[in-house]
C-alpha positions in Angstrom: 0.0 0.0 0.0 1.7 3.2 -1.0 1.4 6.6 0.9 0.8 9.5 -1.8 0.3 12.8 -0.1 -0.8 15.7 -2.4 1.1 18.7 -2.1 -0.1 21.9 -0.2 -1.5 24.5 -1.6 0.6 27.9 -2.1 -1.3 31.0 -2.6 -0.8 32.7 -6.0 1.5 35.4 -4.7 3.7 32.9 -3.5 3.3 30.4 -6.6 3.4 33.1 -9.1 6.1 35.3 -7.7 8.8 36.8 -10.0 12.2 34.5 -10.2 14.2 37.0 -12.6 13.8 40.7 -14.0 12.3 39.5 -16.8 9.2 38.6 -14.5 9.1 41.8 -12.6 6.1 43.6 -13.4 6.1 47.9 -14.6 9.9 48.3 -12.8 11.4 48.8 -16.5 13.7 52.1 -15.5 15.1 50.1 -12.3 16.1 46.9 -14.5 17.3 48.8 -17.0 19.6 50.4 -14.6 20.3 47.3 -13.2 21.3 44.9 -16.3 23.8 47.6 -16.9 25.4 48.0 -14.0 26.1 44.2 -13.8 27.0 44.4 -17.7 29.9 46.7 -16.7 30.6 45.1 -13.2 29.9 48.4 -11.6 27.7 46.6 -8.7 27.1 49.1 -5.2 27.9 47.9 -2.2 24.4 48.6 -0.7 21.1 49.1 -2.6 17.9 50.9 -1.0 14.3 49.4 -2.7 11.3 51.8 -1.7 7.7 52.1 -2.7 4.7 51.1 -1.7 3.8 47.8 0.0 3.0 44.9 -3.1 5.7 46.4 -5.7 8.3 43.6 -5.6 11.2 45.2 -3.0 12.0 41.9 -1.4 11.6 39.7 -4.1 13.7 42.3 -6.5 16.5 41.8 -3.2 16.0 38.4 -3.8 16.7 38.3 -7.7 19.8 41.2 -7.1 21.0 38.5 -4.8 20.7 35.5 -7.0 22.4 37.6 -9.9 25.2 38.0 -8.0 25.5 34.2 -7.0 24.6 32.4 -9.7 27.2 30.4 -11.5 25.3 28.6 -14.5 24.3 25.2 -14.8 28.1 24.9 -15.7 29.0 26.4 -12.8 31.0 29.0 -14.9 29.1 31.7 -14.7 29.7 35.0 -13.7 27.3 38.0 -12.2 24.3 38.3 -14.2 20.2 40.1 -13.9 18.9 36.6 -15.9 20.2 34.3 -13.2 19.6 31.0 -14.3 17.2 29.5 -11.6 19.1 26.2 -11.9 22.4 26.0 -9.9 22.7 25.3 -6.1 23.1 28.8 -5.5 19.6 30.3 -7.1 18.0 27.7 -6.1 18.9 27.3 -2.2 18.2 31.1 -2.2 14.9 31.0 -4.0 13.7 28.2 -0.8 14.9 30.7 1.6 18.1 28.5 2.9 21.2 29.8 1.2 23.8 30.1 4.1 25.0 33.2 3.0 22.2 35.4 2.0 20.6 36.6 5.1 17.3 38.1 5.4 16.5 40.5 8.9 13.2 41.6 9.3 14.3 45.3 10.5 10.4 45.4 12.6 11.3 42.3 14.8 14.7 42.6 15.2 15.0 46.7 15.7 18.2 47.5 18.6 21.8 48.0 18.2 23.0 44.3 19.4 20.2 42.3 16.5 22.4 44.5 14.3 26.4 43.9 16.1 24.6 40.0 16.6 23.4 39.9 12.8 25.5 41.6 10.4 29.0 43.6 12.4 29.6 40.4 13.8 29.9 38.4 10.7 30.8 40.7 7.9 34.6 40.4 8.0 34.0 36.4 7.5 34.2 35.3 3.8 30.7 33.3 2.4 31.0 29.4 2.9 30.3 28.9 -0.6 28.6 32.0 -2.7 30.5 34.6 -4.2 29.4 37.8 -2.2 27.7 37.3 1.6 24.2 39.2 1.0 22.2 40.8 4.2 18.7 41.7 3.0 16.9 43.8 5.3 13.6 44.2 5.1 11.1 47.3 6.7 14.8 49.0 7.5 13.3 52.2 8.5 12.4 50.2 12.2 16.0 50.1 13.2 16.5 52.2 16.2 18.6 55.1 15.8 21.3 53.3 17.7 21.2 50.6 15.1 21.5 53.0 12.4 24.8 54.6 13.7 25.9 51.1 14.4 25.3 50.2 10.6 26.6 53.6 9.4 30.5 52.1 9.4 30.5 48.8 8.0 28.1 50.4 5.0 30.7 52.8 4.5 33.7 50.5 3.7 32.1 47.0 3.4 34.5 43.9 3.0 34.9 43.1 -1.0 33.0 40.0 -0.6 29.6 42.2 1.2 26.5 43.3 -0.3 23.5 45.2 1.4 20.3 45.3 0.1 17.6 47.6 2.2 13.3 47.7 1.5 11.7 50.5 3.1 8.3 51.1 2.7 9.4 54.7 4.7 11.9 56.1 2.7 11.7 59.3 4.6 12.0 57.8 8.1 15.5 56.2 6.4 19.0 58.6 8.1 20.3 60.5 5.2 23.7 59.2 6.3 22.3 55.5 5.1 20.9 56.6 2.1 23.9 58.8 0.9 25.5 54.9 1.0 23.0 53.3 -1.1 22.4 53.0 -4.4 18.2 53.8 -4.3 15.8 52.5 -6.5 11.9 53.9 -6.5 9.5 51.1 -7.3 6.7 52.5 -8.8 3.1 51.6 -8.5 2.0 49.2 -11.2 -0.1 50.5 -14.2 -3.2 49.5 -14.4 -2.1 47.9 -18.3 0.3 45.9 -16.9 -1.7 44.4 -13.8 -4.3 43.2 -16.0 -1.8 41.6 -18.2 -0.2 40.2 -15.1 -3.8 39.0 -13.7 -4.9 37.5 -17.3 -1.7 35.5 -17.2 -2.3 34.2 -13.9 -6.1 33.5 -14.1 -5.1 31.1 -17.7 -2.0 29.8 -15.7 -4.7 28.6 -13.2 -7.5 27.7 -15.6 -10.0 30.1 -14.6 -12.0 32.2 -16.5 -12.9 35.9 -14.8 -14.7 38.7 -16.6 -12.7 41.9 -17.5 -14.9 43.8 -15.5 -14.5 41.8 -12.5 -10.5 42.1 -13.2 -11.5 46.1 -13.5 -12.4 45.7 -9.8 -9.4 43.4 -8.4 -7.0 46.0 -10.1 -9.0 49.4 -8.7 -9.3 47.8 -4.9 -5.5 46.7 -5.2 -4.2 50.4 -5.7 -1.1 49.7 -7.8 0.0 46.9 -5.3 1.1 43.7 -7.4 0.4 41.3 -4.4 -2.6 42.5 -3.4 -4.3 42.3 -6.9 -2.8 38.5 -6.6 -4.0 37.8 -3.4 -7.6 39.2 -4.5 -7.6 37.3 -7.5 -6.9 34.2 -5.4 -10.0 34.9 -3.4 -12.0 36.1 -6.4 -11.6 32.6 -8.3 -12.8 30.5 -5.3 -15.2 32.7 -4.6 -16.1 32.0 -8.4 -15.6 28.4 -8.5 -13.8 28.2 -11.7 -16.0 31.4 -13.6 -16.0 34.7 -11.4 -18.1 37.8 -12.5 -18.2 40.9 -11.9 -21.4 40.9 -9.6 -19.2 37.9 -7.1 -16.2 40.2 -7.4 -18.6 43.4 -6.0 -20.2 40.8 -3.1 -16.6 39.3 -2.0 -15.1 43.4 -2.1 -18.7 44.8 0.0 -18.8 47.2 -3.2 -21.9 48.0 -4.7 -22.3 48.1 -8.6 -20.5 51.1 -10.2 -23.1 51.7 -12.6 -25.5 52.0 -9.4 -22.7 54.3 -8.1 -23.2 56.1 -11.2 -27.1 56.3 -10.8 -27.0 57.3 -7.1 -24.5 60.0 -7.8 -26.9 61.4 -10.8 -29.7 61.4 -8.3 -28.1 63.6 -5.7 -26.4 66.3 -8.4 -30.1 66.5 -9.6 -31.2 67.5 -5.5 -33.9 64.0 -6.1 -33.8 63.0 -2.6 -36.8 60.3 -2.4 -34.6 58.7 -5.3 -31.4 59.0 -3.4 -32.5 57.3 -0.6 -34.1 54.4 -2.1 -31.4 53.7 -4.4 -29.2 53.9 -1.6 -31.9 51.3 0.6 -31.5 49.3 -2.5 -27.7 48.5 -2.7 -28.0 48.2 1.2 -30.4 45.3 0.9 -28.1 43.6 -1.8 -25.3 43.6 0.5 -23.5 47.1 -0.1 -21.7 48.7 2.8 -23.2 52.6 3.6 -19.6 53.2 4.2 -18.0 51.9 0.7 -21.3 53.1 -1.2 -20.1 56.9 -0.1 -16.5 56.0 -0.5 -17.5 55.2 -4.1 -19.5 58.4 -4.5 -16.5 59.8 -3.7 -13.8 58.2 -5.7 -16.7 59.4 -8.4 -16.9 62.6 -7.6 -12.8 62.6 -7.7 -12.6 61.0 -11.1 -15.2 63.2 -12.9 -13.5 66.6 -11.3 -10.3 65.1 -12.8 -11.9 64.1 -16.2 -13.2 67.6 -16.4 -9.7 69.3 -16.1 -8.2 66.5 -18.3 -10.2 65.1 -20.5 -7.6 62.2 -21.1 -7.9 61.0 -17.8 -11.0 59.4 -18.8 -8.9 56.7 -21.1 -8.2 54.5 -17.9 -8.4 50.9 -18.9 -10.2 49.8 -15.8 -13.0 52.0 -16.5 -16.1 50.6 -18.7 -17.3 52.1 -21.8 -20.2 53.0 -20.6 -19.2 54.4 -17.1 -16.7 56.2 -19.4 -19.2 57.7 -21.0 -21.7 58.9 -18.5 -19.0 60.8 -16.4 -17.5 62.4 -19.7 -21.2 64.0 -20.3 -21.7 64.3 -16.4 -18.0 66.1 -16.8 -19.5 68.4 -19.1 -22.9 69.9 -17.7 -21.7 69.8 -13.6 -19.6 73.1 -12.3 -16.5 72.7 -10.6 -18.1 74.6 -8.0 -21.0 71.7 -7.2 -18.2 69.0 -7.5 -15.8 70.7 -5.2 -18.6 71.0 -2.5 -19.7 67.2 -3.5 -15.9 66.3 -2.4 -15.9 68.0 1.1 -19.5 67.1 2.3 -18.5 63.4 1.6 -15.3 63.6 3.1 -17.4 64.4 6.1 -20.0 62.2 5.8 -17.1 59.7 5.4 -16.0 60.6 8.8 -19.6 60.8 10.6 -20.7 57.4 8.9 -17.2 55.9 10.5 -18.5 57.1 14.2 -21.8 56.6 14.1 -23.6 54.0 15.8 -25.9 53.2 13.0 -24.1 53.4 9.5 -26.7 53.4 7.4 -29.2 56.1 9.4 -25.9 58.1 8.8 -25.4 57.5 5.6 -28.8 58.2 4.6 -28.7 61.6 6.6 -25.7 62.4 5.0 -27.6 62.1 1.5 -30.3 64.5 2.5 -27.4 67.3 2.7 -26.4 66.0 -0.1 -29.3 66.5 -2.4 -30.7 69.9 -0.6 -27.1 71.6 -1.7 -26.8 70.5 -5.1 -28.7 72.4 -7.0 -27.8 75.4 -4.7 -26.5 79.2 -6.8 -23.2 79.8 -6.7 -22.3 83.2 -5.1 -21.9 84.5 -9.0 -25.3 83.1 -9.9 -27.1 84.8 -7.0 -25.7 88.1 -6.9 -26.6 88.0 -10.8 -30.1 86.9 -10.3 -30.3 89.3 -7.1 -29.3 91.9 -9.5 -32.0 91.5 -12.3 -35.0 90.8 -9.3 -37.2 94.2 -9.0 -36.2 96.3 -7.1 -39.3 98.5 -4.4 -39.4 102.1 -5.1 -37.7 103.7 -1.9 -40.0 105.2 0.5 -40.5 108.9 0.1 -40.6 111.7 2.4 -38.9 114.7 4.0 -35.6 114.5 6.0 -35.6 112.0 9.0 -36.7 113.9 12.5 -33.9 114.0 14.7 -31.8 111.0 15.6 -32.0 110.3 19.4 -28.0 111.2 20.3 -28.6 114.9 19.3 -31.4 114.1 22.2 -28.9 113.5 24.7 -26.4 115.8 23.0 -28.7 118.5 23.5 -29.3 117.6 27.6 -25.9 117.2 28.5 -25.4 121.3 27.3 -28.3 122.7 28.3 -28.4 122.7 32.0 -32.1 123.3 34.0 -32.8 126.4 35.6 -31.0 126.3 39.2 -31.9 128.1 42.4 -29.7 131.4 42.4 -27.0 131.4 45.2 -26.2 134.6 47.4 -24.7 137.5 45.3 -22.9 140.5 46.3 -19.8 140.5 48.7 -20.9 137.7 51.1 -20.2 135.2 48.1 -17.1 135.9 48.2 -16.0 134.2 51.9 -13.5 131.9 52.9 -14.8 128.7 51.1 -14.1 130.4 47.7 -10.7 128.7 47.4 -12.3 125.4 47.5 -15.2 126.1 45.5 -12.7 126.5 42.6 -10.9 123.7 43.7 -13.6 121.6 43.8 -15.0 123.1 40.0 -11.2 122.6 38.7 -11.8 118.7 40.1 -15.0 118.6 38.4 -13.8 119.9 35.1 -12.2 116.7 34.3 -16.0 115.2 33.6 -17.5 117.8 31.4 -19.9 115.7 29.8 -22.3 113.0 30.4 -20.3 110.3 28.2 -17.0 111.3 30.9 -19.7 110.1 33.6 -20.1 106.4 32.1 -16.5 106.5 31.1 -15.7 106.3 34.6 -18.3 104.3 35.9 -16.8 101.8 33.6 -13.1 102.7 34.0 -13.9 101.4 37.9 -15.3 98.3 36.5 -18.6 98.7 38.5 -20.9 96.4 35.9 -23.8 96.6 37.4 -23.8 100.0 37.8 -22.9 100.4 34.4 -25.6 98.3 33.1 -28.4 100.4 35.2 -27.4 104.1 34.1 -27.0 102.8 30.6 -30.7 101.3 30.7 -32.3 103.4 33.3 -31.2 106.7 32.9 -33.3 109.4 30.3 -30.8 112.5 31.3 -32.6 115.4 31.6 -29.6 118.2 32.6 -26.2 117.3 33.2 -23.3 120.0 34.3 -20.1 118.9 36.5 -21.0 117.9 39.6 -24.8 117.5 38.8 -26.8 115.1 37.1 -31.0 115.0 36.4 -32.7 112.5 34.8 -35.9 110.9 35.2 -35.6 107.1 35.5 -36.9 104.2 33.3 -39.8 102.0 34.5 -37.1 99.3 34.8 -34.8 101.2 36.8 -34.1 99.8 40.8 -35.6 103.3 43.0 -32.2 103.2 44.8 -30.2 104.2 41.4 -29.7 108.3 42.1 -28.6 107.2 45.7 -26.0 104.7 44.8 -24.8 106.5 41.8 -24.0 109.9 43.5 -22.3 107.5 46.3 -20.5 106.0 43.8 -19.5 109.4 41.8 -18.1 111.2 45.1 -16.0 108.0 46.1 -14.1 108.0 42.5 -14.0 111.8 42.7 -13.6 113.2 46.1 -16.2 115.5 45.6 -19.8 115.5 46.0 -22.2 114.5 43.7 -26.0 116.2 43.1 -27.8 113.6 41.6 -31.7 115.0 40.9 -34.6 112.7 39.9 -36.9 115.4 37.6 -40.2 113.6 36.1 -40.3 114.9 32.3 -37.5 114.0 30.3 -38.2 112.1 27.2 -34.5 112.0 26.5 -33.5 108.4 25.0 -31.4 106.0 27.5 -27.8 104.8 26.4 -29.4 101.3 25.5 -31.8 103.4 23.7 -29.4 105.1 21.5 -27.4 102.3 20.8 -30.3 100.1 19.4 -31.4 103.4 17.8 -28.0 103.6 15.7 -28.0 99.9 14.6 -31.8 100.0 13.3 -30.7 103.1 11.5 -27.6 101.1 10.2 -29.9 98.1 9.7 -32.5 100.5 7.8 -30.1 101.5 5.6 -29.0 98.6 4.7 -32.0 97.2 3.8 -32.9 100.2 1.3 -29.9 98.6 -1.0 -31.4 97.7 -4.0 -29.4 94.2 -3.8 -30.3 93.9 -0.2 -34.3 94.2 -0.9 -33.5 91.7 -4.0 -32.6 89.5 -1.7 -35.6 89.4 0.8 -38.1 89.3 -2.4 -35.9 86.2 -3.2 -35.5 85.0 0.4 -38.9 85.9 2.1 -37.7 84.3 5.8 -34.1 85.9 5.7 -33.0 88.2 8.3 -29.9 91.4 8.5 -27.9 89.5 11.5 -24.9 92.0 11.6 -23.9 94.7 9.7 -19.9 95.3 8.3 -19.6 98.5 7.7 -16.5 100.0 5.5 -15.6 102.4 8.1 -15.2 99.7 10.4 -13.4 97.3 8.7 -10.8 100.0 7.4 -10.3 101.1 11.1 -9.7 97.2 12.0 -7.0 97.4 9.6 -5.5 100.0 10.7 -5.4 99.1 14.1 -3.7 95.1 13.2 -1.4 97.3 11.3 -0.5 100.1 14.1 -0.3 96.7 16.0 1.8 95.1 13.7 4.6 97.4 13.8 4.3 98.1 17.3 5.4 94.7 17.8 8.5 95.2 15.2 12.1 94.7 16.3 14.5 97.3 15.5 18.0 95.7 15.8 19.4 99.7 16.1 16.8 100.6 19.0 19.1 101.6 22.2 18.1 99.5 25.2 
C-alpha cells in the first residue's frame, strides 16, 4: 500500500512570484539600470528598494541577490540580472536556505545588538560557498537610531566579498547618512495595463475564467499593489468556483455596482432625494456597505472633477465604456463649484458614517445634505439673479426727525434752571478757594459720556448696566446730574450713583430725579444707531432683492467699510508696534 500525499496549496502570490527581472512587473527604469550595471561590473555595495507595499522590493533583493551568485548550470558563470534558476546557489536562495544570504526583518529585530549579533559580527568572514555574503533587510526604516549609527560604518567600507540590500516602505524615516550609502531605487506603483496583463496571465496559468470587468475591480481595490491584486484574484476565483463575474467580485469586495454608483450620484447632483435614498436602501439590501457606497460616491466625484480638467484621464483601462461615458457627459454639464462641495461634504460624511452608531441612518442623513445643496447658486449666480430681481421704489418723504444722540447731546449742554445762590460781597468768603478747587476737580467730567466712562473705567458692571438702561438724562453739568428714571430702573439708582460718583471723585455729587425727560437712555441710542444702520441697509437695491428672493431671511450683523478699514489699521498700528528694530538703544 503506498502513501501518496498531495502537495499543499501555495497561494498565487507565493506560486506566481517573480524569479528574474524579466518577471518583474512595470519596474522597467530600475532593470534597465540594473542589467547595466552588472553588464559593466559596476555593482554598489548597498542598494535601497522603496515604494509602496506589493511592488516587488524583497523579491527584486531576492533576484539582485541571486544575480550575483549564480554560477550557471556549468558552474561558470559570472554576475548576471537573468540568473539561471538552476544551480545550487539560485535555487537554495529562491527556498529561503542559502547560508549566506541573510534576510532580517528590521520590525522584529529593531536595537543596536540584532544588528552587532546579525550583520557587524559576521561581515569580516568570507561566504562558505557563494561569491558575495548578501544581508537583506527588510522594513529598515524600524532600526532604532542606535542601530543606524551602528550600521553607518560597515556600509561605508564594506569587505569586498559584502552586499546590502535595504526595503523600506518609509523612505523618509530612512537617516540620510544610510541613504547617501545606497544606491536607491523607486519602485513604482503598477499600471493598471500591466496588472491586468499580469492578472490574465495568472487567471489562464490557473485555468480560470474571470470577466474583465471583474478584473476592473481586483486591479482598482489593489491600488497599484502587485500582491494584493494576486491575493484578491486568489479569493476572487474560489469565490467563483472556476467562472467569477463581476457581480461575485462586487459581493466578495462589499462594493456595490458602479453603474448604481453612477445612478445614485446622478440622483443627488439632480437634489432628487426620495430617489437617493431608495437607491441607496436598494444597494443596502443587496449587501453594499453605507460606508464603501459613499467611498464610491466619492472616488466618483474625484474621477469626474479630474476628467473635467483632463479630459484624457477618462482613457483609464479599468473604466467601462459606458461608465466612461456617462462621467465624460456628467464632466460636461456639472460646475467645478458643485463637485468641489460634492468632495468636502462626503469627506465628512465619510467621517460621521465611520463614528456613528448606525451606519446606514448616517449615511442616509448624510444624502439628504447632499441632495438639498446640489442644485444650490453659486455666489456669482445669486448676486446675478439678485441683480435682475425688481427692485421697491424707496420710500418717500422729508428729511428723518432728529436721531436720538442729538437728544442726549442736546441735555448734556443745556443745564435746567437752578436756584440762584447769594450775590454781592458775602459770596465771596473763605470757602471760595475750595469752591474753585472743587469746580477745577469737576472739570475733568464735562460731559455725560465722561460720567459712564468712569463708571466703567472702575469696573462697577452693574452699575454700568443700570445708568445705561435706566437713565433718560434730563440736565447734566459737572457735579450735577438730572434725569428721570426708566420703569425698569431699581428706586435706589440716584442714591447709589451719587455714592459712587463722590467715592471715584472726592467731591460731592447732586444727583436729581426730575419727572419729564423724554430723553432716550444709552441702550436706547445704541439700538437706535444699529436700526438706523440696519434701515439703511436694507434700502440697497441688492439687499431688498434679496428678501423678495428669500422671504424668511433676516440682516444679523452689519460690516460697515468704516469699520473694517479702522480694524486694519489698528492690526497694522499693532503690527509694527510689535517690530524689532535691531538699532533701538536698550
Amino acid at each position: 500500500m503506498s502513501d501518496t500525499t498531495e502537495p499543499a496549496y501555495q497561494v498565487l502570490a507565493r506560486k506566481y512570484r517573480p524569479e528574474t527581472f524579466a518577471d518583474l512587473v512595470g519596474q522597467d527604469a530600475m532593470v534597465r539600470t540594473l542589467k547595466n550595471a552588472f553588464a559593466t561590473g559596476r555593482i554598489a555595495q548597498a542598494f535601497m528598494m522603496t515604494g509602496i507595499r506589493g511592488t516587488g522590493k524583497t523579491t527584486t533583493a531576492r533576484i539582485i541577490a541571486k544575480g550575483m551568485n549564480c554560477i550557471g548550470p556549468d558552474g561558470q558563470g559570472q554576475p548576471t540580472t537573468e540568473p539561471c534558476g538552476a544551480c545550487e546557489h539560485c535555487v537554495a536562495i529562491s527556498e529561503g536556505r542559502h547560508v549566506d544570504v541573510l534576510e532580517m526583518d528590521a520590525a522584529s529585530n529593531t536595537g543596536v545588538d540584532d544588528i552587532r549579533s546579525t550583520v557587524i559580527d559576521s561581515v569580516a568572514y568570507a561566504p562558505s560557498a557563494a561569491r558575495y555574503k548578501v544581508y537583506i533587510i527588510d522594513e529598515v526604516h524600524m532600526l532604532s537610531k542606535s542601530a543606524f549609527n551602528a550600521l553607518l560604518k560597515t556600509l561605508e567600507e564594506p569587505p569586498a566579498h559584502v552586499k546590502f540590500i535595504f526595503a523600506t516602505t518609509e523612505i523618509r524615516k530612512v537617516p540620510v547618512t544610510v541613504l547617501s550609502r545606497c544606491q536607491r531605487f523607486d519602485l513604482r506603483r503598477i499600471e493598471p495595463e500591466d496588472m491586468i496583463a499580469m492578472l490574465r496571465r495568472i487567471a489562464t496559468g490557473e485555468g480560470a475564467e474571470i470577466a474583465d470587468e471583474a478584473l476592473a475591480l481586483l486591479i482598482r481595490a489593489a491600488e497599484g499593489s502587485a500582491r494584493d491584486a494576486t491575493s484578491l484574484l486568489d479569493q476572487a476565483i474560489s469565490h467563483g468556483a472556476g467562472e467569477t463575474t463581476a457581480e461575485q467580485v462586487r459581493a466578495m469586495l462589499g462594493l456595490a455596482d458602479r453603474g448604481r454608483v453612477m445612478d445614485l450620484f446622478d440622483l443627488v447632483m439632480k437634489g432628487d432625494a426620495a430617489g437617493a435614498l431608495t437607491e441607496l436602501s436598494a444597494q443596502y439590501a443587496d449587501g453594499a456597505d453605507p460606508m464603501a457606497v459613499l467611498r464610491d460616491l466619492a472616488e466618483v466625484t474625484h474621477w469626474i472633477s479630474v476628467v473635467k480638467i483632463t479630459p484624457d484621464a477618462a482613457e483609464d483601462p479599468t473604466i467601462g465604456p459606458d461608465e466612461r461615458r456617462r462621467g465624460q457627459q456628467m464632466a460636461a454639464a456639472l460646475p467645478m463649484r458643485a463637485l468641489s462641495r460634492m468632495w468636502q461634504m462626503l469627506l465628512k460624511a465619510i467621517e460621521e458614517v465611520s463614528l456613528a452608531p448606525n451606519a446606514m441612518m448616517a449615511a442616509e442623513m448624510a444624502l439628504i445634505r447632499l441632495t438639498h445643496v446640489a442644485d444650490l447658486p453659486s455666489p456669482e449666480e445669486l448676486i446675478r439673479k439678485l441683480g435682475e430681481a425688481p427692485v421697491p421704489p424707496p420710500p418717500s418723504g422729508g428729511g428723518g426727525a432728529p436721531s436720538a444722540r442729538s437728544a442726549l447731546t442736546r441735555a448734556q449742554g443745556t443745564p435746567r434752571a437752578t436756584h440762584p445762590g447769594p450775590s454781592g460781597p458775602s459770596a465771596l468768603g473763605g470757602n471760595t478757594v475750595t469752591a474753585l478747587a472743587t469746580d477745577q476737580a469737576l472739570a475733568r467730567y464735562p460731559t455725560f459720556e465722561h460720567v459712564i466712562e468712569l463708571i466703567r473705567s472702575n469696573r462697577d458692571v452693574k452699575l454700568l448696566v443700570e445708568v445705561e438702561a435706566g437713565v433718560r438724562l434730563a440736565a447734566y453739568q459737572p457735579g450735577r446730574i438730572e434725569f428721570t428714571p426708566t420703569d425698569n430702573a431699581p428706586p435706589d439708582l440716584a442714591q447709589r450713583l451719587g455714592s459712587a460718583l463722590q467715592r471715584w471723585t472726592g467731591n460731592r455729587w447732586a444727583v436729581i430725579l426730575v419727572n419729564d425727560s423724554a430723553t432716550p437712555t444709552i441702550v436706547e441710542i445704541r439700538d437706535a444707531d444699529r436700526l438706523a444702520l440696519e434701515a439703511r441697509a436694507a434700502a440697497h437695491p441688492l439687499v431688498q432683492a434679496a428678501m423678495a428672493t428669500f422671504p424668511n431671511a433676516k440682516i444679523t450683523a452689519i460690516h460697515t467699510a468704516e469699520a473694517a478699514e479702522a480694524e486694519a489699521q489698528a492690526e497694522a498700528l499693532e503690527e509694527v508696534a510689535d517690530e524689532w528694530d535691531p538699532f533701538e538703544e536698550e
